[in-house]
C-alpha positions as a printed NumPy array, in Angstrom:
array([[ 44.405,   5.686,  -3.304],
       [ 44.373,   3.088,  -5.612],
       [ 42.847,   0.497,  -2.566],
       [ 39.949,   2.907,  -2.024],
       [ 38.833,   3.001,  -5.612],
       [ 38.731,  -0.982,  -5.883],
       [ 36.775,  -0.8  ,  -2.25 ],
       [ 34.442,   2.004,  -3.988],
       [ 33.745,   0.048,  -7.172],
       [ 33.027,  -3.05 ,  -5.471],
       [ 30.921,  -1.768,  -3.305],
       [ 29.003,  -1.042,  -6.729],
       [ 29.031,  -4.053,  -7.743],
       [ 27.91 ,  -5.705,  -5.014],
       [ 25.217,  -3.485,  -4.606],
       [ 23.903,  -3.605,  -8.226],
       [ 24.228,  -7.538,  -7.848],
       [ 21.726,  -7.292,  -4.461],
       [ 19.878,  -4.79 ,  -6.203],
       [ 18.974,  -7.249,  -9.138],
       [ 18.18 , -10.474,  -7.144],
       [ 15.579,  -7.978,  -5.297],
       [ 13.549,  -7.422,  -8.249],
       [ 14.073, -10.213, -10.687],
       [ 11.537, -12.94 , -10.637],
       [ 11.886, -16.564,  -9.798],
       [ 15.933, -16.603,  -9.375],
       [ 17.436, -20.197,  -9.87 ],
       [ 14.675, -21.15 , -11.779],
       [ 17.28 , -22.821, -14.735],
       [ 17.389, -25.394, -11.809],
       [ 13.98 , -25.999, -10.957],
       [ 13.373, -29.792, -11.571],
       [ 10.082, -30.972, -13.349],
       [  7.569, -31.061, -11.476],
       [  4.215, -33.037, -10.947],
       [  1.755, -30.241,  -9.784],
       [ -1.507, -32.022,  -9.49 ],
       [ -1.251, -31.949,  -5.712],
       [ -0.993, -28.039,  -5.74 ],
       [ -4.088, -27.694,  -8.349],
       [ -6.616, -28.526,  -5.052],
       [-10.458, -28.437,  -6.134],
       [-12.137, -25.046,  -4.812],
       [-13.883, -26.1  ,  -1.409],
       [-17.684, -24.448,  -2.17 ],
       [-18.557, -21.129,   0.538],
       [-21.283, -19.574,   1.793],
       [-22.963, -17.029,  -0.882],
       [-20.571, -18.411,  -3.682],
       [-22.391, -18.624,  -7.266],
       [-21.942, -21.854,  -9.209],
       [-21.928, -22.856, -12.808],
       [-23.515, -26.201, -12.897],
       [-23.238, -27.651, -16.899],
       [-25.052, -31.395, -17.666],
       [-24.125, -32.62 , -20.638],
       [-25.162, -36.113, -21.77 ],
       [-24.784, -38.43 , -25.085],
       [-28.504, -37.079, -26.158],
       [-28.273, -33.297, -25.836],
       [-31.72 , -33.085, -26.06 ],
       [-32.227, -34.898, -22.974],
       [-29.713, -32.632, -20.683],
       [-31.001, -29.631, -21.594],
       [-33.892, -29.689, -18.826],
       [-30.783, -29.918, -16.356],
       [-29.335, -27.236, -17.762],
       [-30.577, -23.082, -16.367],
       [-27.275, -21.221, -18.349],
       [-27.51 , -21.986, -22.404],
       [-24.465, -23.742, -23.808],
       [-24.235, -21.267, -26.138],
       [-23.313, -18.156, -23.866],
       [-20.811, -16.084, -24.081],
       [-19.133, -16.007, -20.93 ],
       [-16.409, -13.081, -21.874],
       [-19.087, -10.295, -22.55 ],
       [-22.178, -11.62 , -20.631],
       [-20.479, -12.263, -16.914],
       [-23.171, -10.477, -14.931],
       [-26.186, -12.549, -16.994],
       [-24.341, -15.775, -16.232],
       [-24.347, -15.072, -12.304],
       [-27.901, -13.796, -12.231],
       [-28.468, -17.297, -13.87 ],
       [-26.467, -19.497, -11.206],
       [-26.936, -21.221,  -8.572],
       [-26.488, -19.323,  -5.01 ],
       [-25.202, -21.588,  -2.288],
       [-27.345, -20.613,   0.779],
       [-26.051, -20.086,   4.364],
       [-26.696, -23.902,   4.798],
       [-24.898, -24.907,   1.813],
       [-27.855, -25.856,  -0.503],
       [-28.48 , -25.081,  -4.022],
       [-32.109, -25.279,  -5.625],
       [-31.382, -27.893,  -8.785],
       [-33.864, -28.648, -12.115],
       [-35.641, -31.82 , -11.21 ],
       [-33.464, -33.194,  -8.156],
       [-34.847, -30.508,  -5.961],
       [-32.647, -29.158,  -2.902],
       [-28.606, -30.235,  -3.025],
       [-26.153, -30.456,  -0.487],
       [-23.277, -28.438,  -1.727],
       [-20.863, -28.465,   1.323],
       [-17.568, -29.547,  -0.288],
       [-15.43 , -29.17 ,  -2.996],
       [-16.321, -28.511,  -6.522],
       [-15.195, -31.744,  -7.83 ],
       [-17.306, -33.726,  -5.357],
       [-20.742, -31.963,  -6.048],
       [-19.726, -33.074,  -9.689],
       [-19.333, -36.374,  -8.636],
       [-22.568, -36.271,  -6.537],
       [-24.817, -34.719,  -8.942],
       [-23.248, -37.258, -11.729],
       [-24.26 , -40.247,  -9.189],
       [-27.686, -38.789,  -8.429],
       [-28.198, -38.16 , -12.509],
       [-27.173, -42.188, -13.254],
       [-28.475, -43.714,  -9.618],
       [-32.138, -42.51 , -10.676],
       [-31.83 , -42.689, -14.566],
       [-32.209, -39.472, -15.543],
       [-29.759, -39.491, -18.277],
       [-27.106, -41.825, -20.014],
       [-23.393, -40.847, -19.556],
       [-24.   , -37.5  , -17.819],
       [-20.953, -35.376, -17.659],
       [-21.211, -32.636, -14.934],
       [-18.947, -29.753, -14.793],
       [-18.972, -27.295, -12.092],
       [-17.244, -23.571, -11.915],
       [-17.14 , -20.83 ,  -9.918],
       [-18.974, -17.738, -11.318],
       [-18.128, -14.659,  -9.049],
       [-14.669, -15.698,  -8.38 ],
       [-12.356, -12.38 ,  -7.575],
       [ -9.247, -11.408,  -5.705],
       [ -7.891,  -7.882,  -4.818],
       [ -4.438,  -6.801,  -5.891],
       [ -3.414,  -3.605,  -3.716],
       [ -0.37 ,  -1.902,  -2.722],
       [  2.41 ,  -1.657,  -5.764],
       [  1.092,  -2.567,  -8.72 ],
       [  0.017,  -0.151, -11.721],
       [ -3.571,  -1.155, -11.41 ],
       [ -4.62 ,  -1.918,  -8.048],
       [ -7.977,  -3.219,  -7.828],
       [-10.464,  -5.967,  -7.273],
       [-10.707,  -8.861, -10.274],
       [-12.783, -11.353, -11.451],
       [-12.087, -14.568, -13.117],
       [-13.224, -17.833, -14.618],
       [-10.317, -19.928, -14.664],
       [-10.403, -22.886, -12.036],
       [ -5.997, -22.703, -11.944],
       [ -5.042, -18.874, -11.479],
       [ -1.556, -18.697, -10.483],
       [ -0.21 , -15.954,  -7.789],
       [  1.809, -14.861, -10.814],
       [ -1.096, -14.234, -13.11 ],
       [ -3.127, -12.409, -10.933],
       [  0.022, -10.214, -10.485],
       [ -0.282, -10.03 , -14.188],
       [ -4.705,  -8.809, -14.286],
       [ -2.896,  -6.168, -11.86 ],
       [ -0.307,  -4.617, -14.605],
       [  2.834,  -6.374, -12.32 ],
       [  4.629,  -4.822,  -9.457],
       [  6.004,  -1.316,  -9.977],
       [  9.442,  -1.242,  -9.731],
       [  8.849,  -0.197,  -5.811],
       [  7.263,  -3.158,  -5.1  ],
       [  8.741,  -5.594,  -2.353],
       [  8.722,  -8.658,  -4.039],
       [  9.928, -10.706,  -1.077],
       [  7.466,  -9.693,   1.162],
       [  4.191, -10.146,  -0.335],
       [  1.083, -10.709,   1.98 ],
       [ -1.863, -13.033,   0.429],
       [ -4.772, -12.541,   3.255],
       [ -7.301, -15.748,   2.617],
       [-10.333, -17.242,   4.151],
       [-11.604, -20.475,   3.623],
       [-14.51 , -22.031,   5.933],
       [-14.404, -19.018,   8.254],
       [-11.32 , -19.349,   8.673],
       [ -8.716, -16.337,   7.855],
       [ -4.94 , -17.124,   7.345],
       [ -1.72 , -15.105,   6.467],
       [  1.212, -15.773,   4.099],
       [  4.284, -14.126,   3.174],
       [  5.441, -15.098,  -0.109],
       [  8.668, -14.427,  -1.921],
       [  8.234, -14.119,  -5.846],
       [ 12.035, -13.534,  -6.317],
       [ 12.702, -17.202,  -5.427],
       [ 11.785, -20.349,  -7.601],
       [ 10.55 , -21.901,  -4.117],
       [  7.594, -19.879,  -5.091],
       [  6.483, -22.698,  -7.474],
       [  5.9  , -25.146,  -4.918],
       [  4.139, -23.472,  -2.419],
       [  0.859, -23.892,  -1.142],
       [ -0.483, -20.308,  -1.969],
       [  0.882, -19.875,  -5.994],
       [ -2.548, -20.81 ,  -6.757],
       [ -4.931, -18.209,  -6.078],
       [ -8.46 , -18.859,  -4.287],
       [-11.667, -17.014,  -4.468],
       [-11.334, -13.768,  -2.3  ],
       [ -8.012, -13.868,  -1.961],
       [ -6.562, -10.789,  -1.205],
       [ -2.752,  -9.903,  -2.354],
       [ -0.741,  -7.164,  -0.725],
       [  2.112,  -5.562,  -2.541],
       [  4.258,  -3.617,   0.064],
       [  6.881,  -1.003,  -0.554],
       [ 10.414,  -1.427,  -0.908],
       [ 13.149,   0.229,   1.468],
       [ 13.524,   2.9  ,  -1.538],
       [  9.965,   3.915,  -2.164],
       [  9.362,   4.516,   2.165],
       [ 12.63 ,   6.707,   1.907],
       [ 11.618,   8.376,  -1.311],
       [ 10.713,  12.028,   0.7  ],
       [ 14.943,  11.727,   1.924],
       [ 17.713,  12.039,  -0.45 ],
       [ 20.054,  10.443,   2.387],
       [ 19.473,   6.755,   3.719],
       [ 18.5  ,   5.278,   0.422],
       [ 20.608,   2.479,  -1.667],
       [ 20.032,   4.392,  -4.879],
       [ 21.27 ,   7.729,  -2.92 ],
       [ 24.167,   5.802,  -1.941],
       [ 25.3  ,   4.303,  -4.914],
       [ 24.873,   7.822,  -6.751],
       [ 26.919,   9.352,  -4.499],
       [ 29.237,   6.727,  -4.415],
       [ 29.627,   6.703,  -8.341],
       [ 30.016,  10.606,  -7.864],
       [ 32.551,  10.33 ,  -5.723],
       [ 34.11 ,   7.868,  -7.626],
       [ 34.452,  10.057, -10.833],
       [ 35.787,  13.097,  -9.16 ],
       [ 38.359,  10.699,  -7.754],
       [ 39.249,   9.276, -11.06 ],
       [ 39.635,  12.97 , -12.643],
       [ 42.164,  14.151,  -9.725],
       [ 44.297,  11.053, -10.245],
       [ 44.303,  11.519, -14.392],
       [ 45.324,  15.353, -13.969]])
């Protein structure tokens, strides 16, 4: 009798120790080394129909502000819409219509149309010191699946992590697979597929953890949630019938 009670309660244990590494985050993460990430942090590669930011500044502001169609002084939290209605469409042949240095070649990533426009700016003397910065302004990715607020986002920063975008979703539910998530993204017409596994510090390094414009991120159920309409078959059910079990077992030995 004894031997089946120890059996039963490790069983328990074992199970709430599985249970755990299935929905904590980043496990062995007190061992993750330090880590250069520049080489993750890859400049956005400009698309078809995106909307850019394009900012000039120079060392006469005066001077810049010819260059510049969105006012320095905008307030990009509350006036997101105005700010896209003001940028710069890339057209289906990757071309942007610029103040004073007419039609652009956009094709490329963000940080080389900087680098272009800066050239073009100092090449013909337009300004001294230019300093070009160019975002992203309709920038969005779709959480759906298990999260508490499924949905489509937008966002401004150049570095969102696969974590944070979790976050603009309210985080997984506690249904959600975390090993199994599916990140769905196209870049130059081209559509790939990753799994990723947010319960493992591995996550960190990977090539997805930043997320891209139009990325969209699939949350998938966990074993529990597709066997929620049973009682039977479940790890929960299992373990609560176990622990039943368990106590009944403990009462008839202590009578």
């Amino acid at each position: 009798m004894r031997k089946s009670i120890f059996i039963i309660v490790s069983f328990l244990m074992i199970s709430s120790c599985t249970s755990k590494r299935n929905i904590t985050y980043l496990n062995g993460v007190e061992k993750y080394p330090n880590t250069d990430i520049s080489k993750q942090k890859i400049p956005y590669t400009i698309q078809e129909d995106d909307v850019l930011r394009i900012e000039i500044r120079s060392m006469v502001p005066e001077a810049a502000i010819v260059y510049n169609r969105i006012s320095n002084q905008t307030n990009t939290a509350t006036n997101l819409n105005l700010l896209q209605l003001e940028g710069y469409p890339v057209s289906s042949a990757y071309t942007i219509n610029f103040p004073v240095l007419g039609i652009l070649d956009v094709k490329g990533s963000t940080l080389e149309l900087e680098k272009k426009i800066t050239k073009l700016l100092l090449d013909g003397e337009h300004l001294v010191s230019p300093t070009v910065s160019v975002r992203l302004l309709n920038s969005k990715f779709t959480v759906l699946g298990e999260v508490s607020n499924a949905g489509t986002y937008t966002f401004l920063d150049r570095n969102l992590t696969l974590l944070q975008a979790l976050g603009y979703a309210g985080d997984l539910t506690i249904s959600g697979k975390r090993k199994n998530i599916t990140l769905i993204r196209e870049i130059n017409g081209i559509r790939s597929v990753k799994k990723l596994d947010i319960t493992s510090k591995d996550i960190l390094n990977n090539s997805a953890y930043y997320i891209m414009n139009n990325d969209v991120i699939i949350v998938n159920p966990n074993y529990n949630r597709i066997k929620s309409a049973g009682f039977i078959g479940s790890p929960q059910s299992i373990a609560s019938i176990s622990s039943l079990l368990l106590s009944i077992t403990l009462l008839i030995i202590n009578k």
